[in-house]
C-alpha positions as a printed Julia matrix, in Angstrom:
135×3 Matrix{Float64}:
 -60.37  103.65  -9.04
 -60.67  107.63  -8.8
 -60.73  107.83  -5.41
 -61.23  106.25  -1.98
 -62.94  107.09   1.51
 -60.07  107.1    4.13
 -60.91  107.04   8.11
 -58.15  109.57   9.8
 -56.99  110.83  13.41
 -57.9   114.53  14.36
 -56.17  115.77  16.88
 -58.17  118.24  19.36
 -56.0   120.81  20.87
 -57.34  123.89  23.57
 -56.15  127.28  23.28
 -55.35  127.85  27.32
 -58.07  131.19  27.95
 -58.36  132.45  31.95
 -61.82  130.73  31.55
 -60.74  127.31  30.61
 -57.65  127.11  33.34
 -60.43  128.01  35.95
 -62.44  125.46  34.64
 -59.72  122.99  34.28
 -58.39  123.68  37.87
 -62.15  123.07  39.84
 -62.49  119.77  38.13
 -58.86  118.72  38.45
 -58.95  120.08  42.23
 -62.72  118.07  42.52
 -61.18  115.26  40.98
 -57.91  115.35  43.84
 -60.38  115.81  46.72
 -62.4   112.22  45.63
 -59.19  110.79  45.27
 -58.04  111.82  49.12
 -61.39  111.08  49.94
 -60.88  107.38  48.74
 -57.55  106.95  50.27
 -58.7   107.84  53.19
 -61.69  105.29  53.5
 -58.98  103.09  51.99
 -56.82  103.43  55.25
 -60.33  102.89  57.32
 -61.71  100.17  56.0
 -57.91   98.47  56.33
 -57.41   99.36  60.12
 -61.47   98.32  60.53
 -60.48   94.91  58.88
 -57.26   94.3   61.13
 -58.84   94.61  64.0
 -62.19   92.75  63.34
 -60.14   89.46  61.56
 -57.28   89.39  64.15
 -58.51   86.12  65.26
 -59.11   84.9   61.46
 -56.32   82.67  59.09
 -53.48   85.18  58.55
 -52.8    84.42  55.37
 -56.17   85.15  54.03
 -55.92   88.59  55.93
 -52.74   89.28  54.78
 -54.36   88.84  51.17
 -57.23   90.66  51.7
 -54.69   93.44  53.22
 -52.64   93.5   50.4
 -55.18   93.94  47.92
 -56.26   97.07  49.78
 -52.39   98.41  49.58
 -52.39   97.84  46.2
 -55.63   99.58  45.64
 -54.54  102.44  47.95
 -50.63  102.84  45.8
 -52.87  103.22  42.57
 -54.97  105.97  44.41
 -51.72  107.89  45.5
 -50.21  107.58  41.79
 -53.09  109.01  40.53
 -53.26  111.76  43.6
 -49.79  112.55  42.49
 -50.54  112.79  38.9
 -53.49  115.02  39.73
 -51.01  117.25  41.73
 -48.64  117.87  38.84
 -51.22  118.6   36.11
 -52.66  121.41  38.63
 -49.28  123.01  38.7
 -48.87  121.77  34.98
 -51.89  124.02  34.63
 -51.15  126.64  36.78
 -47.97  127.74  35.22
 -49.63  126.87  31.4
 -48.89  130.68  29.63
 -53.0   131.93  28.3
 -52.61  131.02  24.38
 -51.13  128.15  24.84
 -51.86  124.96  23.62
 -52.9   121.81  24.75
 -53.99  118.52  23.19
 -56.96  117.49  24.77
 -57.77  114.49  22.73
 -58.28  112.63  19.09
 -61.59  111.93  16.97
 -61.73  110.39  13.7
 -62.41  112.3   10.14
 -63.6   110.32   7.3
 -62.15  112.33   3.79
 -62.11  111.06   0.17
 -58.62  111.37  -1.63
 -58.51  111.41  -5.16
 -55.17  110.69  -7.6
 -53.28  113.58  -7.07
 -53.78  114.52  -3.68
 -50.82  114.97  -1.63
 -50.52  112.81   1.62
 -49.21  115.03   4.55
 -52.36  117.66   3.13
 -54.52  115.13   4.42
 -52.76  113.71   7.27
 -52.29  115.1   10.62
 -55.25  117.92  10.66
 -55.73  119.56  13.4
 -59.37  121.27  15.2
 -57.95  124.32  17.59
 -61.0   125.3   19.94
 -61.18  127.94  22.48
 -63.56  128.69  25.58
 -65.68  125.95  23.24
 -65.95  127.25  19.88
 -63.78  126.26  16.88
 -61.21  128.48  15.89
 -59.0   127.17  13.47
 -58.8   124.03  11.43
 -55.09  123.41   9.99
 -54.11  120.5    7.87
């Protein structure tokens, strides 16, 4: 065998431009607004449930209460991680850059190719057009 067909990881990084932290920040900030805006009917719907199951079996309210604490801790961990990748973003220098994600490359090596050519390439895009490939 000459050669073989080999499936690979690319990883996608984004040179930081003015126009993709603006971008970046409205989504992130639209994003952290749902999330408050969850929490908050979280805390609601809680308070709504005390007071209309007051009378019911405590233990299945304290279930059904806990569930919707747990619910509402992983909406604050997320609002929290939200909040640091705005200022992560906000203090990100312009030509920076950021890994934004992986896709797969299918390549044919022959005999004779060297590995780490192949291996680890790399797609650099900015403001949405392909700058650079590096291997």
């Amino acid at each position: 065998m000459e050669s073989i067909s080999l499936q690979c990881p690319v990883t996608i990084k984004v040179k930081v431009t003015e126009k993709f932290r603006s971008k970046m920040l409205d989504k992130m900030n639209k994003q952290l607004d749902e999330v408050n805006l969850n929490l908050s009917k979280i805390d609601i719907q809680r308070k709504k449930f005390i007071e209309e199951h007051e009378q019911d079996n405590p233990q299945q309210v304290a279930a059904i209460v806990q569930r919707m604490e747990v619910d509402k801790a992983k909406g604050m961990k997320l609002r929290d991680k939200l909040t640091q990748d705005i200022a992560d973003m906000k203090h990100l220098g312009v030509g920076a850059e950021i890994i934004q994600g992986t896709m797969h490359h299918i390549f044919t090596v022959k005999v004779g190719d060297k590995m780490p050519e192949v291996m680890n390439s790399e797609i650099v895009v900015e403001d949405g057009k392909i700058i650079e490939i590096r291997n």
